[in-house]
N, C-alpha and C positions, 0 to 999 in steps of 0.2 A: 519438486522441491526436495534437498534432502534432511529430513526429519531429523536426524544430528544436528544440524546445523541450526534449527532453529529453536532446541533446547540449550544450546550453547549462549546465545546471543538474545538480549532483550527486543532488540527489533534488527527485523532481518527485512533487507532491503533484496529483491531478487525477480530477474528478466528473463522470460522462457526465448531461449534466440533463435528458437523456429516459428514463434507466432508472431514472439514482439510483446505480447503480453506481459503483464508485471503484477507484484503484489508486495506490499508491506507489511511483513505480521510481525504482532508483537504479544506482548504476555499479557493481555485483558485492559491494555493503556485506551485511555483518550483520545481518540481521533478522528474529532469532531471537525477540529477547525485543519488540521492536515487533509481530508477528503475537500471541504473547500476548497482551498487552496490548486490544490489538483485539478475539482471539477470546472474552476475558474478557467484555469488554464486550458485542460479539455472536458467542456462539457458535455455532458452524456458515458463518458468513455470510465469516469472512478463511482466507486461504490463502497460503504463501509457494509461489515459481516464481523460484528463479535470483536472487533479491537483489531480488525484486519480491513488495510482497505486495499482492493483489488481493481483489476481492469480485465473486466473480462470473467470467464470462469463456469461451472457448473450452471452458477443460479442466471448467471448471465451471458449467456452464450447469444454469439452476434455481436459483439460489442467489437469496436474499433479498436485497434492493438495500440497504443501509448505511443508516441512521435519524440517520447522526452525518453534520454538515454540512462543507462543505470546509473552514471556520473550524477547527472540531473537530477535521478531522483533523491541519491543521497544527501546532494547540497538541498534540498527542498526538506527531506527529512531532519537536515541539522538547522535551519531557520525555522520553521515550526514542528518541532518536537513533540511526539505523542506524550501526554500527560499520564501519573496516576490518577486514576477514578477517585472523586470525591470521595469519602464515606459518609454513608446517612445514620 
């Protein structure tokens, strides 16, 4: 991923197109009900890490690469939108 890009943009939607892998990062948001959402659709395959939810990855390696296209994932990201975090 490149690291400009995701100091640029509050959530950064992005598909590696040699694994097929993907990942949603954003800046410490909510994405609670966004990983649902996801894992609904492919169970086993999404995972939240720190306000990032990924397919695949270091912690998860073995995981099945995403069948939803980066088109897809965008329109998924604009119907459930990461949130800011409560404050307590």
């Amino acid at each position: 991923m490149n690291r400009a890009a995701m100091f640029k943009y509050d959530i950064l939607v992005a598909k590696n197109p040699e694994t097929g892998h993907a990942l949603i990062a954003t800046h410490g948001l909510n994405t609670n009900h966004l990983t649902t959402v996801l894992g609904r659709k492919e169970p086993g395959r999404w995972f939240e890490i720190l306000g990032w939810v990924v397919n695949g990855g270091l912690r998860n390696r073995g995981i099945e690469p995403t069948a939803l296209s980066t088109e897809e994932l965008v329109e998924i990201v604009k119907r459930f939108p990461p949130q800011i975090l409560a404050k307590k």
